[in-house]
Residue frames relative to the residue before (quaternion, step in Angstrom):
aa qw qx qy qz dx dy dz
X 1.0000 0.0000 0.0000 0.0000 0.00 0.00 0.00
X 0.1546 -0.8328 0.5106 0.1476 3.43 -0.78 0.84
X 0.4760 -0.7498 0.4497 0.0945 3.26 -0.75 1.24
X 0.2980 -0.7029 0.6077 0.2187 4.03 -0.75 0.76
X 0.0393 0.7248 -0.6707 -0.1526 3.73 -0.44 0.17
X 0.1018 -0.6718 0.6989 0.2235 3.59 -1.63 -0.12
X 0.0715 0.7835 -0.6131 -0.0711 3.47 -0.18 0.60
X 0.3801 -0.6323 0.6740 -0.0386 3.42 -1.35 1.32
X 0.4203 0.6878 -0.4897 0.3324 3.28 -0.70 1.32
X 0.2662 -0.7685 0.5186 0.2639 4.16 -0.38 0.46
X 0.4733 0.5042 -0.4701 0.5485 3.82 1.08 -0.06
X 0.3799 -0.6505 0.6561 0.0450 3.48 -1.14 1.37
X 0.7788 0.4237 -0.2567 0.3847 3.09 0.34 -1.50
X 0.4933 0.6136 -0.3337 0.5185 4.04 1.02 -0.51
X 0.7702 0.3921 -0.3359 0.3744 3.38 0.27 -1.17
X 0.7902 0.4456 -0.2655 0.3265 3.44 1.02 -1.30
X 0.3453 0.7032 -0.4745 0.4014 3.23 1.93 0.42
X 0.5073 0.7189 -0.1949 0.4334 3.31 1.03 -1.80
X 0.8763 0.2063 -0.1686 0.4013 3.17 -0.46 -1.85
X 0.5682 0.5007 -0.3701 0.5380 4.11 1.11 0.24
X 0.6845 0.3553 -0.2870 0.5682 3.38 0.89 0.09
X 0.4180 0.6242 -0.2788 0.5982 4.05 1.20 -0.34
X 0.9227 -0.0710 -0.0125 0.3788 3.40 0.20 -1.44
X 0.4086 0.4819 -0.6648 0.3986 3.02 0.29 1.88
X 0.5329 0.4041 -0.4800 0.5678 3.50 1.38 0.88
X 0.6887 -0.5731 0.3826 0.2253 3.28 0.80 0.82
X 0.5071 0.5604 -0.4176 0.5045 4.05 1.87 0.54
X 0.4658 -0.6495 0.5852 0.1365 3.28 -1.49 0.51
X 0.0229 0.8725 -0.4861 -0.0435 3.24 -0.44 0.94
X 0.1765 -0.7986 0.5473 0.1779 4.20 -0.49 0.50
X 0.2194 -0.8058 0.5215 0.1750 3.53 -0.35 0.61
X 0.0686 -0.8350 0.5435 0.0521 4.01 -1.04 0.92
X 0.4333 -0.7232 0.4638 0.2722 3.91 -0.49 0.66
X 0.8927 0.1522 0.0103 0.4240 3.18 1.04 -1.32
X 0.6511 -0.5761 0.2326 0.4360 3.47 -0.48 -0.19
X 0.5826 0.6029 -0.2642 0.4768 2.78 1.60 -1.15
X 0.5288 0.4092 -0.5281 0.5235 3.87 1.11 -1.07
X 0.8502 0.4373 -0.2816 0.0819 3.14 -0.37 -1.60
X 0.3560 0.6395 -0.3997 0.5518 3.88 2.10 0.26
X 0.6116 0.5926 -0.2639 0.4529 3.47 0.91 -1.44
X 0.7363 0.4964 -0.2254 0.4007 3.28 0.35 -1.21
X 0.5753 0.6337 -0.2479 0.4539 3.36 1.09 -1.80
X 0.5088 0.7133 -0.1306 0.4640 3.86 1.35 -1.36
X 0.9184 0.0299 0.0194 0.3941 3.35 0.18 -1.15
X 0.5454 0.4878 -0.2393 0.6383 3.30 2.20 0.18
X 0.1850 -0.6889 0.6637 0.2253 3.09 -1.47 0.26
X 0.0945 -0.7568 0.6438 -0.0619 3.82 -0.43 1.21
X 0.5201 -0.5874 0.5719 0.2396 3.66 -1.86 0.97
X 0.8283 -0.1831 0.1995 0.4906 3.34 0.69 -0.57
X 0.4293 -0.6997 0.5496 0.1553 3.78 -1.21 1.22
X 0.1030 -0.6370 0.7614 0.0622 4.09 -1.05 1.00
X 0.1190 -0.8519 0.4464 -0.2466 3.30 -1.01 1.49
X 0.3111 -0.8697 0.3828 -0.0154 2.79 0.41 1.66
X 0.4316 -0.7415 0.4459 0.2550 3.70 -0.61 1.56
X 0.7440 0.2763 -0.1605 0.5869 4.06 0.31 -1.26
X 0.0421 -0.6508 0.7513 -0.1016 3.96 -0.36 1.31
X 0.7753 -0.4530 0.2959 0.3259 3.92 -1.54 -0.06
X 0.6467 0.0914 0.0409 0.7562 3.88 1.37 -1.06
X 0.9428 -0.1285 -0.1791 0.2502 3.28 0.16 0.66
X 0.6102 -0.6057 0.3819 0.3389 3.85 -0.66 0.29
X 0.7410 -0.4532 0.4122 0.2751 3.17 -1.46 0.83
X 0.6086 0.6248 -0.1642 0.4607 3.77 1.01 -0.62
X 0.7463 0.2436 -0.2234 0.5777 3.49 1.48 -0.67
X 0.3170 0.6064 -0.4885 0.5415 3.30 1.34 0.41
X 0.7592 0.2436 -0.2879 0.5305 3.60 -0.59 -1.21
X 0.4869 0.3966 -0.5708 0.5290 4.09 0.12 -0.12
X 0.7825 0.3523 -0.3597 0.3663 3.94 -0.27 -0.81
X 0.6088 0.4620 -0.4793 0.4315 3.94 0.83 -0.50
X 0.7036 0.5308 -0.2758 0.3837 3.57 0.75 -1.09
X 0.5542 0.4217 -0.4237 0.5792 3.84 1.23 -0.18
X 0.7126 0.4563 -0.2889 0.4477 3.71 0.64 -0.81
X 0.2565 -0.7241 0.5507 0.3266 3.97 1.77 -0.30
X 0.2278 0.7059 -0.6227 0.2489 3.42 0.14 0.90
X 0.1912 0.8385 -0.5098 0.0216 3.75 -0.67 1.00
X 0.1218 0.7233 -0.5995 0.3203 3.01 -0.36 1.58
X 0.4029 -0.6985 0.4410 0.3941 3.87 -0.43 1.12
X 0.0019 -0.7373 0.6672 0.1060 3.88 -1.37 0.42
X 0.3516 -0.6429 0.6641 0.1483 3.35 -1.54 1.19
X 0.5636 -0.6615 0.4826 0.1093 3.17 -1.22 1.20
X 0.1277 0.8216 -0.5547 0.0316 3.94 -0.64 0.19
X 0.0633 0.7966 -0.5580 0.2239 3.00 -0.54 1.92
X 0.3470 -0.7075 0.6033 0.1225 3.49 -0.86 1.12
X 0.6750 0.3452 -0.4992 0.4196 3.85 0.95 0.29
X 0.5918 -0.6030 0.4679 0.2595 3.19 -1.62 0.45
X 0.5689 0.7032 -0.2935 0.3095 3.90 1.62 -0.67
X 0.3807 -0.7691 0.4274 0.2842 3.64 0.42 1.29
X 0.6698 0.5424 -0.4495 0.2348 3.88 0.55 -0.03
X 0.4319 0.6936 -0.3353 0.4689 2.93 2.25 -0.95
X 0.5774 0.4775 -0.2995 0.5907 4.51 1.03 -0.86
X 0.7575 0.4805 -0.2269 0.3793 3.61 0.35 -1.18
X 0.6447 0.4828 -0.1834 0.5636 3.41 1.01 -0.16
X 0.7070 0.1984 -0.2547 0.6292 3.42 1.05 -0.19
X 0.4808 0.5160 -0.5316 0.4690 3.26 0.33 0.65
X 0.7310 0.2855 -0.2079 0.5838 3.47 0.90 -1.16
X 0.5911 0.5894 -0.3158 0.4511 3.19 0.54 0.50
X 0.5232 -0.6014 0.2522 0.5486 3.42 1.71 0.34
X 0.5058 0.6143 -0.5266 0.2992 4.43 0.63 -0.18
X 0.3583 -0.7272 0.5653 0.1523 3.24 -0.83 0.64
X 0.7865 -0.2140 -0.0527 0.5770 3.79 0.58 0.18
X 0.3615 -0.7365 0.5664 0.0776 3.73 -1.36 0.56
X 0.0160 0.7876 -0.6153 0.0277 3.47 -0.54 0.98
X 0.6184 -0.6255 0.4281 0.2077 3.73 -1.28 1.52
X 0.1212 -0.7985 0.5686 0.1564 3.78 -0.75 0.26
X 0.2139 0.7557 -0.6162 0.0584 2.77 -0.56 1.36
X 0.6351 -0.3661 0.4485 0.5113 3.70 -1.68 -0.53
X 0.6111 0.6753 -0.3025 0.2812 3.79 0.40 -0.45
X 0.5203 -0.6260 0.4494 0.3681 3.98 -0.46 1.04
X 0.6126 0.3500 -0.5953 0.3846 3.90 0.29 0.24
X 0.5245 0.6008 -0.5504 0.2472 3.92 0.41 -0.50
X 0.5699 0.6736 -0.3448 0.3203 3.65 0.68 -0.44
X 0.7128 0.5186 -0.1137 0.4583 2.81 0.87 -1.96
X 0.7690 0.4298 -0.2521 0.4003 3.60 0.68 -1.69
X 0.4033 0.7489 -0.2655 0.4538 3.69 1.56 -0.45
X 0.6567 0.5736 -0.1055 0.4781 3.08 0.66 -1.80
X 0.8131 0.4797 -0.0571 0.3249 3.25 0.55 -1.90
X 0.5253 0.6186 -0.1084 0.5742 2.98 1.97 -0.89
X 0.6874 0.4627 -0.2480 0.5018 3.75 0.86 -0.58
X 0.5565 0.7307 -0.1149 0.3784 2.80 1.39 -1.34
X 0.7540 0.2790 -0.1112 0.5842 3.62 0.61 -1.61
X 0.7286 0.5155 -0.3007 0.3362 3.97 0.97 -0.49
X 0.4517 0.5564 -0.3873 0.5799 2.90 1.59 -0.11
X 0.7328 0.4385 -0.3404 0.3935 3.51 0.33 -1.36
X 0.5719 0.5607 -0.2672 0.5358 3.66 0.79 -1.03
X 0.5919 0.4978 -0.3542 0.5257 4.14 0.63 -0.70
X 0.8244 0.3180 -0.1900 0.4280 3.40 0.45 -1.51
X 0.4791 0.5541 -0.4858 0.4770 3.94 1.28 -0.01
X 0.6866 0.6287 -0.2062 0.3012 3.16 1.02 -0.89
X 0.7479 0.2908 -0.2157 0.5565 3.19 1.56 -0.83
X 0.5055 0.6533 -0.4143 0.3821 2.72 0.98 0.50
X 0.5241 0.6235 -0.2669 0.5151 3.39 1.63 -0.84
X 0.7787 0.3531 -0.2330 0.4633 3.73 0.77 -0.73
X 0.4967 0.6066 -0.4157 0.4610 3.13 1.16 -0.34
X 0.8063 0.3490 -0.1601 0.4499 3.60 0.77 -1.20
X 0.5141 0.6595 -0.1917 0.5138 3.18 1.66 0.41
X 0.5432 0.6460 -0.1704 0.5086 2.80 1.90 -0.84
X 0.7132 0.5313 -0.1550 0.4302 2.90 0.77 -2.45
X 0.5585 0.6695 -0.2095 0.4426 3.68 1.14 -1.37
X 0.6149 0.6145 -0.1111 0.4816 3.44 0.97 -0.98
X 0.7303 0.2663 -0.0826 0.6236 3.46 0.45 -1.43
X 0.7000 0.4286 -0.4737 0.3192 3.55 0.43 -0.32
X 0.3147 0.7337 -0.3574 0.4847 3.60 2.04 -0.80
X 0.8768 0.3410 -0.1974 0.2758 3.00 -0.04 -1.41
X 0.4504 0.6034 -0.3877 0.5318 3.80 1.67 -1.34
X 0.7355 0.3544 -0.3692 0.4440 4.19 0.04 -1.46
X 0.5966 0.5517 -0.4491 0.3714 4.01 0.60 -0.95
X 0.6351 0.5085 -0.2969 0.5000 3.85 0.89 -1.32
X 0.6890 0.5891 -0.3020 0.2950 3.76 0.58 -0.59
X 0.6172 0.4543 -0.1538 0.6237 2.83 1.41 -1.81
X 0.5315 0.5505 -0.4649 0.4454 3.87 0.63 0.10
X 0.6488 0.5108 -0.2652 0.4978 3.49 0.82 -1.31
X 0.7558 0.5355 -0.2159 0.3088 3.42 0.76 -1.43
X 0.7345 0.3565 -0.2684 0.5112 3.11 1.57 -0.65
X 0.4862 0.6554 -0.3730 0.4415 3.69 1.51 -0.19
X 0.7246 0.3813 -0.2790 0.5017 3.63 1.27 -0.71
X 0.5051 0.6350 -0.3965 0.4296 3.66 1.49 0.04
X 0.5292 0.6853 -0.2756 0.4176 3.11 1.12 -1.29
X 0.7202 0.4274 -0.3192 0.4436 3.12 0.16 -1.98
X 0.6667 0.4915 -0.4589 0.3215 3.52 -0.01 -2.32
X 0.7443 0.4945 -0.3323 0.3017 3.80 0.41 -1.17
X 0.4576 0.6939 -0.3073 0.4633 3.61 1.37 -0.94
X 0.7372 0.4040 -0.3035 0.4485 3.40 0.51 -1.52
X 0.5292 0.5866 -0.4045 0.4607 3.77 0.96 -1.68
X 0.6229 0.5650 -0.3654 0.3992 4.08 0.12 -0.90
X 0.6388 0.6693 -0.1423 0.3519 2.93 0.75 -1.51
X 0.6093 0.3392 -0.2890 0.6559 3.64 0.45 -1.62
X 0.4992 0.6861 -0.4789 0.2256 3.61 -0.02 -1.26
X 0.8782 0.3702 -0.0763 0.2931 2.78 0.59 -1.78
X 0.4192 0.6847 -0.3275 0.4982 3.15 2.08 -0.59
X 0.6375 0.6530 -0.2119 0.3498 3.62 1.11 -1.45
X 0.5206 0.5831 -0.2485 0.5720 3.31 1.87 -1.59
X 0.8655 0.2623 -0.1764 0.3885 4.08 -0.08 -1.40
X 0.6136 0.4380 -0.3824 0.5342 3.70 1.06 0.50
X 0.6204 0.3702 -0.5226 0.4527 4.12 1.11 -0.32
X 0.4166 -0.6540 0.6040 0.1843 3.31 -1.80 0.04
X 0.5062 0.4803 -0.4516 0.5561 3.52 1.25 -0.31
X 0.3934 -0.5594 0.7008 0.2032 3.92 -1.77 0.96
X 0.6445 0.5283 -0.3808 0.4007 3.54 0.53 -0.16
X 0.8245 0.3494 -0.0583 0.4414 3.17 1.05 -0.57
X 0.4940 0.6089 -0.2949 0.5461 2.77 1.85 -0.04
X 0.6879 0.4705 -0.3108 0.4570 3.29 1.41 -1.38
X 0.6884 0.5250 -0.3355 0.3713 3.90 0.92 -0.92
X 0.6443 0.3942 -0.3533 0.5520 3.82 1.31 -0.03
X 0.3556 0.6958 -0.4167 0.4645 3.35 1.27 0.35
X 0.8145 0.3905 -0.0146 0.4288 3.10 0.48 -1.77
X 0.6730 0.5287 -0.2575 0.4485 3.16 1.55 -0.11
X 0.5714 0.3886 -0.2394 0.6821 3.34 1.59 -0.37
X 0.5263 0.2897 -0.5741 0.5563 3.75 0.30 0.40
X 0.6652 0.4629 -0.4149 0.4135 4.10 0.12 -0.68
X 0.5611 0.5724 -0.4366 0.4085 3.94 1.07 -0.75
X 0.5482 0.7895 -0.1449 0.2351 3.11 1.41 -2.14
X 0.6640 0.3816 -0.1826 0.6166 3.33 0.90 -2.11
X 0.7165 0.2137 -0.5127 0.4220 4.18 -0.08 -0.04
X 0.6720 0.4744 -0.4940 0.2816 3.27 0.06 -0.76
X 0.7434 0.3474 -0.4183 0.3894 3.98 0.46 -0.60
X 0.3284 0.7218 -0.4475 0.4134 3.66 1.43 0.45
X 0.6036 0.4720 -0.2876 0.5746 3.60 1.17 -1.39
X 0.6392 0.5632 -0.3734 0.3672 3.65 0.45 -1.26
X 0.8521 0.4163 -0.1020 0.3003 3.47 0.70 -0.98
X 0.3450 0.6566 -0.1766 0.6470 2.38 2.18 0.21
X 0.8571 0.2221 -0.1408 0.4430 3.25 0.18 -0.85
X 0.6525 0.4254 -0.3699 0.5064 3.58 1.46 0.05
X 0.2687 0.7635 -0.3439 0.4761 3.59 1.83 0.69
X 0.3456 -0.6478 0.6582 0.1664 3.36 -1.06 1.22
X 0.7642 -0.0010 -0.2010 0.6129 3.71 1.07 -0.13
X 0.4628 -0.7764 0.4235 0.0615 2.85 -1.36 1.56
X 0.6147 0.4552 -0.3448 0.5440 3.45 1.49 0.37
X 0.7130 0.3136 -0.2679 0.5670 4.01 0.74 0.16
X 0.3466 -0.6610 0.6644 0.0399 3.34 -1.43 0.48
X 0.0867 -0.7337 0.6418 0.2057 3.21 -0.97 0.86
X 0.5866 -0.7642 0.2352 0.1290 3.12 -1.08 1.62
X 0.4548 0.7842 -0.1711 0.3860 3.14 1.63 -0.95
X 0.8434 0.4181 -0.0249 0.3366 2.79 0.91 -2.06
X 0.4063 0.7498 -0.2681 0.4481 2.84 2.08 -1.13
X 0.7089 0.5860 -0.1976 0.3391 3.37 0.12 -2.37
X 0.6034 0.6835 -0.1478 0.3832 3.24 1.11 -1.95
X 0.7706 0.3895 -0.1461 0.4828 3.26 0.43 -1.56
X 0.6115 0.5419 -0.2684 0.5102 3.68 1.18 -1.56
X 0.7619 0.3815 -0.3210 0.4135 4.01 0.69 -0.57
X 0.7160 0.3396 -0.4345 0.4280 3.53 0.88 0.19
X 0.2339 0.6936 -0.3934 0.5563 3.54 1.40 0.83
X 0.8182 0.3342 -0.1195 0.4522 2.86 -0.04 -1.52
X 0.5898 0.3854 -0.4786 0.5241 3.88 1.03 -0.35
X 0.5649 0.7362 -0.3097 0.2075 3.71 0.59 -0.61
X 0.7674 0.3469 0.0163 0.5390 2.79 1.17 -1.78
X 0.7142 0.3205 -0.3025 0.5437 4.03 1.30 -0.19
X 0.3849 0.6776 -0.5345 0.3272 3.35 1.42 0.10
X 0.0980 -0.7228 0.6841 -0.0011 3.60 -1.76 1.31
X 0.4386 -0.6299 0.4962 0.4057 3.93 -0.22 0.58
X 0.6837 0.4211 -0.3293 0.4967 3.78 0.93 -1.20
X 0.8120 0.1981 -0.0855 0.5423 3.88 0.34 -0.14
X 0.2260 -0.8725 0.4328 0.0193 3.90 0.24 0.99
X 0.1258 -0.8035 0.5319 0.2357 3.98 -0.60 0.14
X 0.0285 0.7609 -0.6418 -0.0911 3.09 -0.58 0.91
X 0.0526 0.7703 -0.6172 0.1516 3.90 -0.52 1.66
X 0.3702 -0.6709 0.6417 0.0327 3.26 -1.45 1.31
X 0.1454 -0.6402 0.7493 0.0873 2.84 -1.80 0.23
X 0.4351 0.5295 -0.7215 0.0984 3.62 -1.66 0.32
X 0.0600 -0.7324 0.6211 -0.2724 2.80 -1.44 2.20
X 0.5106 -0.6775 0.4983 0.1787 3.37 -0.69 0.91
X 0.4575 -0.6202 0.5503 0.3211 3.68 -0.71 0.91
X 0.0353 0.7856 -0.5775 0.2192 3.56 -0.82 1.48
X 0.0470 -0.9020 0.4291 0.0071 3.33 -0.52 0.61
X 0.2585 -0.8913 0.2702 -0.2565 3.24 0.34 1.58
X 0.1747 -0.6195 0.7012 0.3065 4.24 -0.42 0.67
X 0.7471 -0.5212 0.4005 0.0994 1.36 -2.69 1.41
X 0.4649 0.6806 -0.4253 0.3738 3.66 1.05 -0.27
X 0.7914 0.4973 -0.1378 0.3278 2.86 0.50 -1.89
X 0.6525 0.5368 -0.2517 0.4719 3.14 1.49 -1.19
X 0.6588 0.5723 -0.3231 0.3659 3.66 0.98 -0.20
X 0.5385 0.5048 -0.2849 0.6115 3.46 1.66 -0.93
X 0.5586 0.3263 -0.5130 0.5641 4.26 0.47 -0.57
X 0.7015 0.4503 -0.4479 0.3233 3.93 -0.42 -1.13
X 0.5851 0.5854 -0.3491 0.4394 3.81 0.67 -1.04
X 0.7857 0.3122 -0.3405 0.4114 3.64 0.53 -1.57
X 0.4633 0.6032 -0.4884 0.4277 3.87 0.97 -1.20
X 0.6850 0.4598 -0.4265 0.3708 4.14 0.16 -1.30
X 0.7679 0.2904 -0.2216 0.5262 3.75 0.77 -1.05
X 0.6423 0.4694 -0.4504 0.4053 3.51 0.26 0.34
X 0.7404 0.3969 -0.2081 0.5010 3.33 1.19 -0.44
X 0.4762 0.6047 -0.3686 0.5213 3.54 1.96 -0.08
X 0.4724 0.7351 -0.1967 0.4446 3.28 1.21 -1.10
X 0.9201 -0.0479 -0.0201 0.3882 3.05 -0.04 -1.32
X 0.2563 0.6175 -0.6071 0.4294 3.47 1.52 1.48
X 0.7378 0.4700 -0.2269 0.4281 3.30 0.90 -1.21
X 0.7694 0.4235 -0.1346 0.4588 3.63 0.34 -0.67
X 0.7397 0.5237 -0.3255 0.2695 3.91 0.42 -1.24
X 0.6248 0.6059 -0.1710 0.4618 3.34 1.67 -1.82
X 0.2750 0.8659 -0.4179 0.0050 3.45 0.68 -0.69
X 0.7066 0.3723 0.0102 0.6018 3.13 1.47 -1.35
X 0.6931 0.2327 -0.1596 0.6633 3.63 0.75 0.28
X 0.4862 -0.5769 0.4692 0.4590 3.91 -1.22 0.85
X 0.8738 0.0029 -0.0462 0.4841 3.84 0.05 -0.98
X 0.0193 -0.8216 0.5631 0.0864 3.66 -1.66 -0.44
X 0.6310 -0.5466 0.3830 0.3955 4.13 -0.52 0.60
X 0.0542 0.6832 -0.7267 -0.0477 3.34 -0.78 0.60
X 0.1700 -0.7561 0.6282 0.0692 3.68 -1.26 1.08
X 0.1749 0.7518 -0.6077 -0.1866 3.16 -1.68 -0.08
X 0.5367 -0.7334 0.4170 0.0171 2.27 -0.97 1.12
X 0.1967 0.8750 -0.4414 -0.0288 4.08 -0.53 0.45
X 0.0638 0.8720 -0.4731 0.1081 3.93 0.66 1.20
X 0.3766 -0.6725 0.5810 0.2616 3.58 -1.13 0.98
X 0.1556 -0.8690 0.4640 0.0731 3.29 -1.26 0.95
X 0.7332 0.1798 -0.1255 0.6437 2.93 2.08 0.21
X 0.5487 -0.3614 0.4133 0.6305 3.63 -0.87 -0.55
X 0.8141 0.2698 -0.2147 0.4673 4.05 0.14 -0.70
X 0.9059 0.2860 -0.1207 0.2882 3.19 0.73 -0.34
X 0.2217 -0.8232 0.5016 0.1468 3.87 -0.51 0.61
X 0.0588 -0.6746 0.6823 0.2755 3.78 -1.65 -0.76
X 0.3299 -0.7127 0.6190 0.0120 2.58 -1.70 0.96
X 0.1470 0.6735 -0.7135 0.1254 3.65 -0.69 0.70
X 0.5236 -0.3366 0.7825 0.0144 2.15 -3.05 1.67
X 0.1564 0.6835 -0.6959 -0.1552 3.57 -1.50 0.38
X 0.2068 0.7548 -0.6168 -0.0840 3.39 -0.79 -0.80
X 0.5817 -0.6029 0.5238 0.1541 3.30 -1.58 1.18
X 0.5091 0.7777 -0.2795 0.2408 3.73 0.60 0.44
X 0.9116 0.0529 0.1704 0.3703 3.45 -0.44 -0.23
X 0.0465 -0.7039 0.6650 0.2452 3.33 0.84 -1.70
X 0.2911 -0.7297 0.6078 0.1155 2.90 -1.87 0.59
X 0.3178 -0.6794 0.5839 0.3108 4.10 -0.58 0.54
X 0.4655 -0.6539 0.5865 0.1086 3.70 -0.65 1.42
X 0.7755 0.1470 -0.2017 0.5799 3.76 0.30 -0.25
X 0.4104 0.6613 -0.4825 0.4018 3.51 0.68 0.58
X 0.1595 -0.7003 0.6198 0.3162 4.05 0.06 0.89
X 0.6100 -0.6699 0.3596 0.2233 2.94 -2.08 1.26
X 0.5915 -0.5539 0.4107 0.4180 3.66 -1.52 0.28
X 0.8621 0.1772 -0.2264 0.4173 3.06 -1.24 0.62
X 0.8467 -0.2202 0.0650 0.4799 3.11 -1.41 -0.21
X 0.2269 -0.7718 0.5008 0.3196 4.17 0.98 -0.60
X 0.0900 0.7680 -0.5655 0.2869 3.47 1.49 0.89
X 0.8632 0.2716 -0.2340 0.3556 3.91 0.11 -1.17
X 0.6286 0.5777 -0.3921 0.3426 3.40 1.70 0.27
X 0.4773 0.5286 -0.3989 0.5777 2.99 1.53 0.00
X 0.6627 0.5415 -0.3526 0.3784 3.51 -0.06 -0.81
X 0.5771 0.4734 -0.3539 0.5636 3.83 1.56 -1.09
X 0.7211 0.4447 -0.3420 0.4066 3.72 0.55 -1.54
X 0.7520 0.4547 -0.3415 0.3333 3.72 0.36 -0.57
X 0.6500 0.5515 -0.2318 0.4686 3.54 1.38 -0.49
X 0.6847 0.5561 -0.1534 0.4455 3.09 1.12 -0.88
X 0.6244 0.5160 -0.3367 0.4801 3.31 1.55 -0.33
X 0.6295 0.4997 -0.3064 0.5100 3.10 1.51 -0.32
X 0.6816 0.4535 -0.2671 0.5083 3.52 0.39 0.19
X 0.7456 -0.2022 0.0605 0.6321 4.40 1.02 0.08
X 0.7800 -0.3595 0.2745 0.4325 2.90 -1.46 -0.73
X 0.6357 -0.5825 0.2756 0.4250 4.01 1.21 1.05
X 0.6527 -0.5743 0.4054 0.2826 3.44 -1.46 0.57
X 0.3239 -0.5913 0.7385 -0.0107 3.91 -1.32 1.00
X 0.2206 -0.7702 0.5982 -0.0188 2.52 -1.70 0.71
X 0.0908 -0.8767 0.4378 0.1772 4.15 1.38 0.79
X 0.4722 -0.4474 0.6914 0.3144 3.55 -1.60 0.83
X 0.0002 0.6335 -0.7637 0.1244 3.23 -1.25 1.28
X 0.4049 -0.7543 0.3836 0.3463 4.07 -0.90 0.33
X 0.6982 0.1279 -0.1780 0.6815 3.48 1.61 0.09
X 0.7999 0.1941 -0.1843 0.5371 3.92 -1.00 0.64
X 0.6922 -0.3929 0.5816 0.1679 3.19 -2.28 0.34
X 0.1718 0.6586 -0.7324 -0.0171 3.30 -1.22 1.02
X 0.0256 0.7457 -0.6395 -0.1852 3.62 -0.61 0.67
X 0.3411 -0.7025 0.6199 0.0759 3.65 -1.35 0.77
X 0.0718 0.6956 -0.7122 -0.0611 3.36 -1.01 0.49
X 0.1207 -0.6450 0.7212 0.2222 3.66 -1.14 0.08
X 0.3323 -0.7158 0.6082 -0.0847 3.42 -1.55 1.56
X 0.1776 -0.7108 0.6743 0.0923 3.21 -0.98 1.40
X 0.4094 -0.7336 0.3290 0.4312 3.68 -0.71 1.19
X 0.7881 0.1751 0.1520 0.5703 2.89 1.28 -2.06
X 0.1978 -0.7885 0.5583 0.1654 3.29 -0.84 0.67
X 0.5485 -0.6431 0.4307 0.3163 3.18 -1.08 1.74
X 0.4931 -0.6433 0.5443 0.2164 3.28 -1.41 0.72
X 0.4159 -0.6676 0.5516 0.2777 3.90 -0.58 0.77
X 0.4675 -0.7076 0.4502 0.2795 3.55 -0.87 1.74
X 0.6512 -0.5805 0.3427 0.3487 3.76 -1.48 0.53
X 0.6216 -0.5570 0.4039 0.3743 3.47 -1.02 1.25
């Protein structure tokens, strides 16, 4: 590989040591007096790297690298200094030089010179190489992020639409039994499909922000179980939470059957009543989540009504998400509790 050098320096006789010794490894070398040539040059050339000489005629090697760095010039530059005073090295290092080689009259200045060009160059190019593949890494992030956006934007819909007949299915049967069980199925479609939705309207396409989810999933959910003869009045107040898309589907799934539940079941005795839920962080990792409602109460050892299709679905989901769902002695209405692990720590590499 042949190497461009610029070397920057008003001693002639130094450089043309240099550039005979440079090119019997087969590098090119351009020699500059001043700064101004050697900006000029930098301008209309393309060089591997700049040797830089500390004591120049009006000024020092130090206000140079101040001028490449105002001009963002990046190109690695070995230092050359004929003093011996380690601040005169220390300063151009922090000053943007990437290594610093002594001048002297002695047979190592060649070599360490040499050796010095040598590893900054190699170090320069490791470097661009790192961003380059950093780059490539980047855009490809982004091409799969834009997909999985599409991919879940076209779930959404396909599901949106599936809701949809559902619901056509709901205002043309005449059995209430069957009305109520395609009910409950298009609130259960409901909680994934606005998962996709939230997903795809997501600066990151692998978390959910939980809040927003719930939020969006609870005026749905008044939408689609709403009955003029029996109203829902359902709250929200949730803590901003953020939350995978997994996870966030198993909370949407129970909230749909805990709050189906008790539209159907709590009011029984009265035409309507509040259903809440309730979602509060209780730690850095962890949150809770409560159903209430002012209704009825439930008998805990009482097997469930109907088909117990959505109590399983709560008990089996919920185990996946903490230590599973409770049920608190309250003296009027239903509180179900879940505690919620947000994230689960990832198990360190084998």
């Amino acid at each position: 590989m042949s190497i461009r050098i610029l070397y920057l320096d008003d001693d002639a006789a130094i450089v043309r040591l240099v550039d005979k010794a440079v090119a019997r490894l087969g590098y090119r070398l351009t020699h500059a007096e001043t700064p101004e040539q050697a900006l000029a040059l930098l301008n209309a050339e393309s060089f591997d790297i700049l040797v830089l000489d500390h004591y120049l005629q009006n000024v020092t090697g130090h206000e140079v690298l101040r001028r490449l760095r105002a001009r963002d010039v990046i190109l690695p530059v070995v230092y050359v200094t004929g003093s011996n005073e380690a601040q005169v090295a220390i300063e151009a290092i922090r000053a943007g030089a990437s290594d610093y080689v002594i001048k002297t009259v002695s047979d190592d200045f060649m070599p360490l010179l040499i050796s010095a060009i040598e590893h900054s160059v190699a170090n320069a190019q490791l470097r661009a190489a790192k961003e380059r593949a950093e780059e490539e890494i980047r855009l490809a992030k982004e091409r799969a992020e834009a997909l999985l956006g599409e991919v879940n934007h076209r779930v959404a819909n396909s599901l949106a639409l599936v809701a949809s007949l559902l619901r056509l299915q709901i205002s043309n049967s005449k059995n209430p039994d069957v009305k109520s069980e395609l009910a409950e199925t298009q609130a259960r479609i409901t909680a994934i499909a606005g998962m996709h939705r939230s997903l795809y309207t997501s600066d990151d396409v692998s978390r959910v922000e939980l809040d927003r989810y719930l939020r969006n999933l609870t005026s749905e959910l008044s939408g689609s179980l709403q009955n003029p003869e029996k109203p829902l009045h359902l709250t929200l107040d949730a803590d901003p939470i953020s939350i995978t898309a997994d996870r966030a589907v198993s909370i949407g799934m129970i909230v749909t059957e805990l709050v189906t539940n008790a539209y159907k079941y709590a009011y029984t005795d009265k035409p309507t009543g509040e259903i809440r839920i309730r979602l509060k962080r209780t730690g850095d990792n962890a949150a809770l989540l409560r159903v209430e409602d002012d209704g009825v109460g439930m008998q805990l050892t009482s097997a469930p009504t109907g088909t117990g299709l959505g109590s399983r679905i709560v008990k089996s989901m919920a185990s996946t998400l903490g230590p599973g769902i409770s049920y608190l002695e309250t003296h009027h209405g239903t509180i179900a509790e879940m505690p919620l692990v947000i994230a689960i720590a990832q198990a360190p590499p084998g």
